[in-house]
C-alpha positions in Angstrom: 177.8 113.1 -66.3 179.9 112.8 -63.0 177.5 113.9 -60.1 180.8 115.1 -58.7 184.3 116.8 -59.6 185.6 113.7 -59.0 189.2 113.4 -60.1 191.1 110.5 -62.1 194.6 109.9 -62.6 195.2 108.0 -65.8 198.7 106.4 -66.0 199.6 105.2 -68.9 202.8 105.4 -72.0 200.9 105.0 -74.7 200.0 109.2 -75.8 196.9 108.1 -77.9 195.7 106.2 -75.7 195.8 108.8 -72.8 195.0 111.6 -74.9 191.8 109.6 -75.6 190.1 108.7 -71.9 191.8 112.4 -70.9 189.3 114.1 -73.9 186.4 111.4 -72.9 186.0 111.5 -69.5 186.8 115.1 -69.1 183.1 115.2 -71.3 182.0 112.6 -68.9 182.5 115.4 -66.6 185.6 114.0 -64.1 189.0 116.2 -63.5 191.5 114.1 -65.6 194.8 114.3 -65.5 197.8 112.0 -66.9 201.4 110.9 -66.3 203.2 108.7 -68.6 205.9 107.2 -66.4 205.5 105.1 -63.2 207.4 106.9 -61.1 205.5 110.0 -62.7 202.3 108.3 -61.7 203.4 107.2 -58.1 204.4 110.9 -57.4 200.9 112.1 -59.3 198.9 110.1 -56.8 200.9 111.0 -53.5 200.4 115.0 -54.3 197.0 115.1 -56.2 195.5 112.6 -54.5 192.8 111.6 -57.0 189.8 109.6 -56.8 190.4 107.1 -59.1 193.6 106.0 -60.9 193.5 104.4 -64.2 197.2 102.2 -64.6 198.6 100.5 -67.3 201.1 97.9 -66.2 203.6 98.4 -69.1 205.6 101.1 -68.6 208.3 102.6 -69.7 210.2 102.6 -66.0 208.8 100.5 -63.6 205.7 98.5 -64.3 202.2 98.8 -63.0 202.3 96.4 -60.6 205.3 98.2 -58.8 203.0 101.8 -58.9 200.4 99.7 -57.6 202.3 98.3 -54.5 203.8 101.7 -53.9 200.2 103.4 -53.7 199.1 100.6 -51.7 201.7 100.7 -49.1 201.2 104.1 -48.3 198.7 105.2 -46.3 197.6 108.7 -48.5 197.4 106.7 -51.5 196.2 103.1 -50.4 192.5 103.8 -50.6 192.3 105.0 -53.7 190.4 102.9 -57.1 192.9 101.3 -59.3 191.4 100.2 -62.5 194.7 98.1 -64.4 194.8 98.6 -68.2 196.9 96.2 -69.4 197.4 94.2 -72.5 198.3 91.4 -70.9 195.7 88.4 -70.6 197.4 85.5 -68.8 195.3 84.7 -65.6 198.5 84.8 -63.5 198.5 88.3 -64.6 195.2 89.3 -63.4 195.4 87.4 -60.2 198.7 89.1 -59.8 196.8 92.6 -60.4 194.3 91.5 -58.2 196.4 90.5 -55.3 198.0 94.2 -55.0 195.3 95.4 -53.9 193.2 96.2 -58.1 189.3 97.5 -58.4 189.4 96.0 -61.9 191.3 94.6 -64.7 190.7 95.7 -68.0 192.1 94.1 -71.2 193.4 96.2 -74.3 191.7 96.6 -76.8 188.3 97.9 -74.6 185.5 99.4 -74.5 185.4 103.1 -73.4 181.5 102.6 -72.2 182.4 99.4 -70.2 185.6 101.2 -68.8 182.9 104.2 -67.9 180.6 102.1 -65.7 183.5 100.4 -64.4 184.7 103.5 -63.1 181.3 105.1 -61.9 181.0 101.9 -59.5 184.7 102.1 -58.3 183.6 105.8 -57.7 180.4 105.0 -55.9 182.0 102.1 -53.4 184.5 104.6 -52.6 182.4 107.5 -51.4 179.7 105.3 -49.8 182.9 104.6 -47.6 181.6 100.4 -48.8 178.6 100.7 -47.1 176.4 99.1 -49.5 178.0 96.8 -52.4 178.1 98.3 -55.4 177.1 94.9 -57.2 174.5 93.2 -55.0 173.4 96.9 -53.2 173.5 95.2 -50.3 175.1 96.8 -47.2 178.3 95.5 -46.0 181.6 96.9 -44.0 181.1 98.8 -41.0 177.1 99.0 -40.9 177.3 94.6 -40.9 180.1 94.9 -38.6 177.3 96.5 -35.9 174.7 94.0 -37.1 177.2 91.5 -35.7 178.3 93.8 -32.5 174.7 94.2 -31.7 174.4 90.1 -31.7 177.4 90.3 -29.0 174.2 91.9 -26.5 171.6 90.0 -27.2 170.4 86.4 -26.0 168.9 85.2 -29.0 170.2 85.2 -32.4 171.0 83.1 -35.4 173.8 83.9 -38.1 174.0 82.4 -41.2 176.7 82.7 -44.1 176.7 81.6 -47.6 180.0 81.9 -49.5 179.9 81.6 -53.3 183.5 80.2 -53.7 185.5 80.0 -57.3 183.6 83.2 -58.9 187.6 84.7 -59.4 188.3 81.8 -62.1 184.4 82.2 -63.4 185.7 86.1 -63.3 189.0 85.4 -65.0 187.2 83.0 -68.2 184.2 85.1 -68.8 184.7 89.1 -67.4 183.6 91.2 -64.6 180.2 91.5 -66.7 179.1 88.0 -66.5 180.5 87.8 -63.1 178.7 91.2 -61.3 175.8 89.2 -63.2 176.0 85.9 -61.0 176.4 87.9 -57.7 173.3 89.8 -58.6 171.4 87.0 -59.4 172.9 84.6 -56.0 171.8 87.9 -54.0 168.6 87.9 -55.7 167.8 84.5 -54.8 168.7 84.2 -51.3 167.1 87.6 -50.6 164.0 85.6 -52.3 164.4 82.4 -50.0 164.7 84.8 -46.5 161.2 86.5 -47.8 159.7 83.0 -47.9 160.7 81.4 -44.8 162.1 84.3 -42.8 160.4 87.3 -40.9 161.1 91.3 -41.6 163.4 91.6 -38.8 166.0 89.2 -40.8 168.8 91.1 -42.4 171.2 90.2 -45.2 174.2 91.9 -45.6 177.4 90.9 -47.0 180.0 89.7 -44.7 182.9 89.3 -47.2 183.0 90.5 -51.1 181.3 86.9 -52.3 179.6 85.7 -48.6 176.7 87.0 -47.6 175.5 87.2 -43.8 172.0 86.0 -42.6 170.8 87.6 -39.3 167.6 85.1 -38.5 166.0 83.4 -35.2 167.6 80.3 -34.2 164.3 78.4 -34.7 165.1 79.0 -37.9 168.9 79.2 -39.5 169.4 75.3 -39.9 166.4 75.3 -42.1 167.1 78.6 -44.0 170.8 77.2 -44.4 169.7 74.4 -46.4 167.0 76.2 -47.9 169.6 79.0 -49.4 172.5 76.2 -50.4 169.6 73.7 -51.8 168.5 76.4 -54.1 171.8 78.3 -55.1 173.4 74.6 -56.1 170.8 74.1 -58.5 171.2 77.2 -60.2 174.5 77.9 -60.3 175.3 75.2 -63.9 173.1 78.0 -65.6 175.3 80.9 -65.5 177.6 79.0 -67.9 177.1 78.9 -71.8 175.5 75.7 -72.9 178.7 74.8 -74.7 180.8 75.4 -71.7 178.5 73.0 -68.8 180.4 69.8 -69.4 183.9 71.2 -70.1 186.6 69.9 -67.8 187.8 73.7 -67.0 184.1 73.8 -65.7 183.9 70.9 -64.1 187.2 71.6 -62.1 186.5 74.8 -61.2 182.6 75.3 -61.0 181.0 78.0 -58.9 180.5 76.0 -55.8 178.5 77.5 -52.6 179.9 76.8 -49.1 177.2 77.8 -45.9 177.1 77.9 -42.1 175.3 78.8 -39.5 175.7 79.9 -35.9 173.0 80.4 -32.9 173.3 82.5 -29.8 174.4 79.6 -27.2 176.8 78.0 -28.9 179.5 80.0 -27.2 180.2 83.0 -26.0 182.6 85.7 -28.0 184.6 88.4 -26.7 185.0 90.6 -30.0 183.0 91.1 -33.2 186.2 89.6 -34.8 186.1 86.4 -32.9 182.3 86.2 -33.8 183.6 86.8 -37.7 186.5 84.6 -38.2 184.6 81.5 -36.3 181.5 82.0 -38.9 184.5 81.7 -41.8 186.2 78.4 -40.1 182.8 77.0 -40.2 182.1 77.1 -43.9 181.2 73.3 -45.3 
């Protein structure tokens, strides 16, 4: 059950279809409600604002992608989940999903339960206002955007990043399951490493959706860099299928991790932005 009234939009031409998540996530205990037009939808979501909108991208006016852009480029409706519901498979049409501004993309025929979770942690990121990620449970947005603020006042500090880098086409071949799964496990690890060789005052956060931020002692980021990148690079080959490992789709596009690290001295920065975007530029 929903710990909350929370309310989901389901857009979508097909009546079965919406007949069925209506009837199963009322039980799951949300506020459902449907439209089976685009501009049905886009109107649905500017006067009901819900908390979570469920859009297939064939429709019978315009498509979801349009409903999507319209939602996003206005400001009562461009915070709110999508979830796409699409037949359509071809990476282009997931990256294209993605790049308006999508939650999730999930692929007809589905599974209700994995549609369920999907939308409990759309839900959750949402009303923790992305304070924690609701993969890794780490925090992230505004509360690492202070971490980094608070670095802008003091004399001695140490920042490093690890980015994961390629886990969209890892995303795209094997599903947001398998994915969420590597992120858990790459936070897991380097969480591991900064209990090792760091100290409890360290904090790991996440500084982008797939880098993570290191807040260390400049005595000691060079080593924890190398530590972190040694350990995620060997590991990495194992989150594929044995079958998979020496494919050339793999080999092209393997999860590869890209790190950094910055200490107090280096320069000085005028804005908390400045301090992020020059930690970005330095990823090798």
């Amino acid at each position: 059950m929903a710990e909350t009234k929370s309310k989901i939009l389901i857009v979508e031409d097909d009546l079965d279809v919406a007949d069925m998540l209506n009837a199963y996530f009322r039980v799951q205990g949300y506020d459902v409600f449907t439209a089976n037009w685009g501009e049905d939808g886009v109107r649905a979501a500017s006067t009901s604002r819900p908390d979570m909108i469920i859009l297939d991208i064939r429709l019978p006016d315009i498509d979801g992608y349009e409903v999507a852009r319209r939602l996003r480029s206005d400001r009562k409706t461009n915070t709110i989940p999508i979830i796409f519901l699409t037949e359509k498979r071809d990476r282009a049409d997931r990256l294209h999903g993605l790049e308006l501004g999508a939650d999730d993309y999930i692929t007809k025929p589905f599974d209700v339960q994995e549609l369920r979770l999907r939308v409990r942690n759309a839900l959750r990121r949402a009303s923790q206002d992305t304070l924690t990620n609701p993969v890794t449970g780490l925090p992230e947005g505004d509360v690492v955007m202070e971490r980094l603020s608070d670095c802008l006042n003091k004399d001695n500090w140490a920042l490093v990043v690890v980015s994961l880098q390629n886990l969209d086409l890892f995303r795209e071949h094997y599903g947001f399951v398998a994915s969420d799964d590597v992120m858990r496990a790459v936070s897991l690890m380097i969480h591991n490493a900064v209990r090792e060789a760091g100290s409890p005052e360290n904090f790991l956060g996440h500084l982008a959706p797939t880098e993570f931020l290191l807040m260390t002692e400049p005595g000691t980021a060079s080593s924890m860099d190398e530590r972190v990148r040694t350990r995620l690079e060997q590991s990495l080959d194992y989150f594929y299928p044995i079958k998979d490992r020496d494919q050339a789709m793999v080999r092209e596009n393997r999860l590869m991790v890209l790190s950094a690290h910055l200490a107090s001295g280096e320069r000085r920065f005028s804005s908390v932005d400045e301090l992020k975007a020059e930690l970005l530029q330095r990823k090798k």
